[in-house]
C-alpha positions as CSV (number, residue, x, y, z in Angstrom):
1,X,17.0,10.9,11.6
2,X,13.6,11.7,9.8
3,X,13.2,14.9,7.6
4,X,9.5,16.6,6.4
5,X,9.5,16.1,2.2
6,X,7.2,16.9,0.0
7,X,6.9,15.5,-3.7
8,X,5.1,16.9,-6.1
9,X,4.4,14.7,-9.4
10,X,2.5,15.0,-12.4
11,X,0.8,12.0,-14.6
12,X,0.1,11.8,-17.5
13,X,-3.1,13.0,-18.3
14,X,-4.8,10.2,-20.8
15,X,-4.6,8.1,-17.1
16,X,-8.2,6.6,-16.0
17,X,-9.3,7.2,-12.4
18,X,-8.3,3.5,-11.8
19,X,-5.3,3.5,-13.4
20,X,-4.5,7.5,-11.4
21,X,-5.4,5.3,-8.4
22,X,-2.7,2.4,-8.7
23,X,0.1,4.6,-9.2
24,X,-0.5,6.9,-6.2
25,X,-0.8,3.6,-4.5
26,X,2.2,1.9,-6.2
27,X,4.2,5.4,-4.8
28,X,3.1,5.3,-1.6
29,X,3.7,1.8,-1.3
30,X,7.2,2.1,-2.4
31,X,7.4,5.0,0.3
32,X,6.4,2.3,3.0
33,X,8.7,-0.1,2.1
34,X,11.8,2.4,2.8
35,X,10.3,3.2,6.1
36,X,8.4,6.2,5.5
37,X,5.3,6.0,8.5
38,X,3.2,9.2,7.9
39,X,2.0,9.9,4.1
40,X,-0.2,12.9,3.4
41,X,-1.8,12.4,0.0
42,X,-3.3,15.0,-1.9
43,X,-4.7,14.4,-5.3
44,X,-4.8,18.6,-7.1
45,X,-6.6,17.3,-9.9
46,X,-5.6,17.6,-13.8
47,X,-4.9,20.9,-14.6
48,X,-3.0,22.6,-17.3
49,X,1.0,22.6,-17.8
50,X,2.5,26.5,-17.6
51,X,4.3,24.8,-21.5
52,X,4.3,21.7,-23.0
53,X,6.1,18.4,-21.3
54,X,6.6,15.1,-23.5
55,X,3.9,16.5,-25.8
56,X,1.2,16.3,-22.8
57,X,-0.8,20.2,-22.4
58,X,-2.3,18.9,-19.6
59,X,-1.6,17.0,-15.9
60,X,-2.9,15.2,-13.5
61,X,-1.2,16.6,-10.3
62,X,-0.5,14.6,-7.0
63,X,1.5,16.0,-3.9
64,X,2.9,13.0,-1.2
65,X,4.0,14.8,2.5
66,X,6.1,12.8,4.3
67,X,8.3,12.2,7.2
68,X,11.3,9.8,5.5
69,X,15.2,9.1,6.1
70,X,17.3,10.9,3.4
71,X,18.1,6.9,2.4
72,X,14.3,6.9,1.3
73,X,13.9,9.4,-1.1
74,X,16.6,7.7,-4.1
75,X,15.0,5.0,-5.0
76,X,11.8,6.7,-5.2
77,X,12.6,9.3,-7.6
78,X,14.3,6.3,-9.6
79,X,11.0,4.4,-9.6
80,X,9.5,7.7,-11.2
81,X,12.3,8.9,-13.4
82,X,11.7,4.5,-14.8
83,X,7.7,5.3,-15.0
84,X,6.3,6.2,-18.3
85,X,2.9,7.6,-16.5
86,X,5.1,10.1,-14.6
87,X,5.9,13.0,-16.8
88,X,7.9,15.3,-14.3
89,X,8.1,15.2,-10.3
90,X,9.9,17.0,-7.8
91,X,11.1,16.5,-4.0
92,X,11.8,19.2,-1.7
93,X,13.1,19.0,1.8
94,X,10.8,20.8,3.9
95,X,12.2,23.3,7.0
96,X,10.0,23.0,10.2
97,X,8.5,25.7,12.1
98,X,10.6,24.4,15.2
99,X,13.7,24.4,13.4
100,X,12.6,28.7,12.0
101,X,12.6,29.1,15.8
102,X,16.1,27.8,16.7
103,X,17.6,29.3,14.1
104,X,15.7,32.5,14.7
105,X,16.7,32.3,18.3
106,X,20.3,31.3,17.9
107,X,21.0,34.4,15.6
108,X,19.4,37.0,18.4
């Protein structure tokens, strides 16, 4: 069974536009390889950090949308937690509209 996810992750922001480039690539990549079929990238930009994170001010922001098998999503935040360009990332399981509609349904 597929889930919606959506992971947000932050690199470092001393990262060139190539080097930004080959890790969104080596994520989404890695995504492939566990069986992941649609991926929605989304590149936010650097912006500033709400306090300071491994002495970094500052971010460059990148948010992955996916549908994925709960098996997928391990190893992939292992391959960041392992990365010294990712400074902090974070995965949420995303509800469905469909899903707000059963549940809506079932407790009318």
């Amino acid at each position: 069974m597929t889930t919606s996810y959506e992971t947000m992750y932050i690199l470092r922001p001393d990262l060139g536009d190539e080097q930004v480039e080959q890790a969104v690539t080596k994520y989404q990549n890695l995504l492939r390889e566990q069986g992941v079929e649609e991926i929605q990238i989304q590149n936010r930009g650097k912006r500033r950090l709400a306090y300071e994170i491994k002495r970094h001010r500052d971010g460059i922001y990148i948010q992955l949308n996916y549908t994925a098998p709960a098996t997928a999503i391990a190893p992939f935040e292992r391959a960041m937690r392992l990365s010294e360009e990712v400074i902090r990332y974070l995965t949420i399981k995303q509800e469905l509209e469909e899903n707000k509609v059963a549940k809506a349904a079932a407790n009318a």
